[in-house]
C-alpha positions in Angstrom: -8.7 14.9 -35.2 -6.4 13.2 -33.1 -6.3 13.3 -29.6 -3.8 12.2 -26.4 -6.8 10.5 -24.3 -6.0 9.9 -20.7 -7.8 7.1 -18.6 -10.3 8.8 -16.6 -11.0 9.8 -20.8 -10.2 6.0 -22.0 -12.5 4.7 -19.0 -15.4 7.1 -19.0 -15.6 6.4 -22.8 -15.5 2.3 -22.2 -17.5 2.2 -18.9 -21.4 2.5 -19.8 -22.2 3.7 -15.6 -19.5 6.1 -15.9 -20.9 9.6 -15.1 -19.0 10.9 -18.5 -19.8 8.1 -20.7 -22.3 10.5 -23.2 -19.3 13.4 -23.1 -16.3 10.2 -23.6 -18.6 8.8 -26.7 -19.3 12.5 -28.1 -16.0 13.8 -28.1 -14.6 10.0 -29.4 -17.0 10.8 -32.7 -15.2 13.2 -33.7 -11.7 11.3 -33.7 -10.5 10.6 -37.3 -6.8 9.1 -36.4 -6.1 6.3 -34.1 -5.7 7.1 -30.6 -2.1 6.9 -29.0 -2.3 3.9 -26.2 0.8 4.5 -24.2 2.0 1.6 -21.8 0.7 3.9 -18.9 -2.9 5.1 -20.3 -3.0 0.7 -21.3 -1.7 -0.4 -17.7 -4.2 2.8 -15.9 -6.7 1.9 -17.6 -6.7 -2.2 -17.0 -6.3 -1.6 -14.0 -9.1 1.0 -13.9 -11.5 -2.1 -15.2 -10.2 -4.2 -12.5 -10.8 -2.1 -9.9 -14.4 -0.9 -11.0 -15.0 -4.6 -10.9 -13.5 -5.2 -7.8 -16.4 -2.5 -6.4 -19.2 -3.8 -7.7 -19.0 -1.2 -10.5 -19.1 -3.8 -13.2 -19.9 -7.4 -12.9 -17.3 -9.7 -14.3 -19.2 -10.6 -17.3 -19.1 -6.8 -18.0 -15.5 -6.2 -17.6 -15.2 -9.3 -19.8 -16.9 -7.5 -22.4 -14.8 -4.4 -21.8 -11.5 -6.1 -22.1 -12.2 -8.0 -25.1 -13.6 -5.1 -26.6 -10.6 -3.1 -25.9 -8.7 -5.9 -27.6 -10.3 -5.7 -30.4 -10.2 -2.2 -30.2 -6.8 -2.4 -30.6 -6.3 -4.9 -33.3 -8.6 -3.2 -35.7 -6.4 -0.1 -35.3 -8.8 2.4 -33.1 -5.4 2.5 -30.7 -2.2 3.3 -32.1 0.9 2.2 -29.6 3.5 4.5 -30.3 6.8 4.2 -29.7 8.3 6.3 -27.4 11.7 6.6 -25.8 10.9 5.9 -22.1 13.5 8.0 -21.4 13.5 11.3 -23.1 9.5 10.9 -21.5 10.7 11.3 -18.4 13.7 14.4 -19.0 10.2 15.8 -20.8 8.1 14.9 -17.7 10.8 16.5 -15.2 11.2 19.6 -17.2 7.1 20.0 -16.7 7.6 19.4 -13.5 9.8 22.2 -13.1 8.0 24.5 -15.0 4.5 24.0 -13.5 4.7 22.4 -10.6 5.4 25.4 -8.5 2.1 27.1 -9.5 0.0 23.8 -9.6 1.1 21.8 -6.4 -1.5 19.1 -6.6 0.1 17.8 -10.3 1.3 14.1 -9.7 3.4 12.2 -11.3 1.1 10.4 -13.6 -0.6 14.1 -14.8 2.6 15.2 -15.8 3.6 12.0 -17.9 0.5 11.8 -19.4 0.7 15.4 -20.9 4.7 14.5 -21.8 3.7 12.3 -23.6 1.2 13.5 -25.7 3.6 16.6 -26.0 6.3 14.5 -27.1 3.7 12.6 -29.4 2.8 16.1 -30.9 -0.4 16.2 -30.4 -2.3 19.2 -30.1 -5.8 17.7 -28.9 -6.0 16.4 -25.1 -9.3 14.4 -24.0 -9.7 14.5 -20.7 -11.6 14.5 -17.5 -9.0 15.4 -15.0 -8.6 18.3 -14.1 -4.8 18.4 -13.0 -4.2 17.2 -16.3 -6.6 19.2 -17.9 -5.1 22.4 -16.4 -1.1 21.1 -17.1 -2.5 20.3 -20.9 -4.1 24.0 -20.7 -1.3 25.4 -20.0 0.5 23.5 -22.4 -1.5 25.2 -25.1 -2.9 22.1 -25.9 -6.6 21.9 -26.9 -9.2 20.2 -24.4 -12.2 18.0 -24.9 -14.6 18.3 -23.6 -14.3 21.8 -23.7 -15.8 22.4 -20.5 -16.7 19.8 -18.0 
């Protein structure tokens, strides 16, 4: 299977305190392709680490761990960085926006890119603990995991 993860997915599934950590580390066992790591879900999530260290969430040593992890994550090929056209992910963004917006008026910005991108990416899985971007993904037709939170 593989699977668009977000980062509250991406940081549940890396952060051991995380109340989803079990759910992040079942649903990742089932993942037989690399996961797409796009420049937002990589930035998010860094910045994610850095804040849950910043509140005493992780100790630095921890977030160490976490980072060099993720880097070696990354060069053994768990994350695939695909290349998208920044562009067209936005035009694919706004014309989410259009559609859903109206009916889910809590979407940001960052829920609808997310599910561009894994749209544009073609995938049909969507792992996820957000439910803005659960619900967008939803009604995308796209498959969620966890299938219920």
């Amino acid at each position: 299977m593989r699977a668009y993860c977000d980062t509250s997915f991406l940081l549940s599934l890396a952060v051991e305190p995380d109340i989803h950590h079990a759910a992040a580390r079942k649903v990742a066992s089932r993942f037989t392709e690399p996961i797409p790591l796009t420049l937002l879900c990589e930035s998010e999530m860094l910045h994610g680490l850095r804040r849950a260290m910043a509140q005493k969430i992780l100790t630095s040593a921890e977030h160490g761990a976490i980072f060099r992890q993720f880097k070696d994550d990354v060069a053994e090929g768990i994350f695939d960085r695909p290349s998208l056209d920044e562009s067209v992910n936005h035009l694919k963004g706004r014309e989410l926006s259009k559609r859903y917006t109206p009916e889910m008026p809590g979407l940001r910005w960052a829920d609808i890119f997310h599910v561009a991108s894994a749209r544009l990416l073609e995938v049909e899985h969507f792992a996820s603990f957000d439910t803005r971007q659960r619900a967008l993904a939803n009604a995308e037709g796209m498959q969620l995991h966890p299938a219920k939170l």
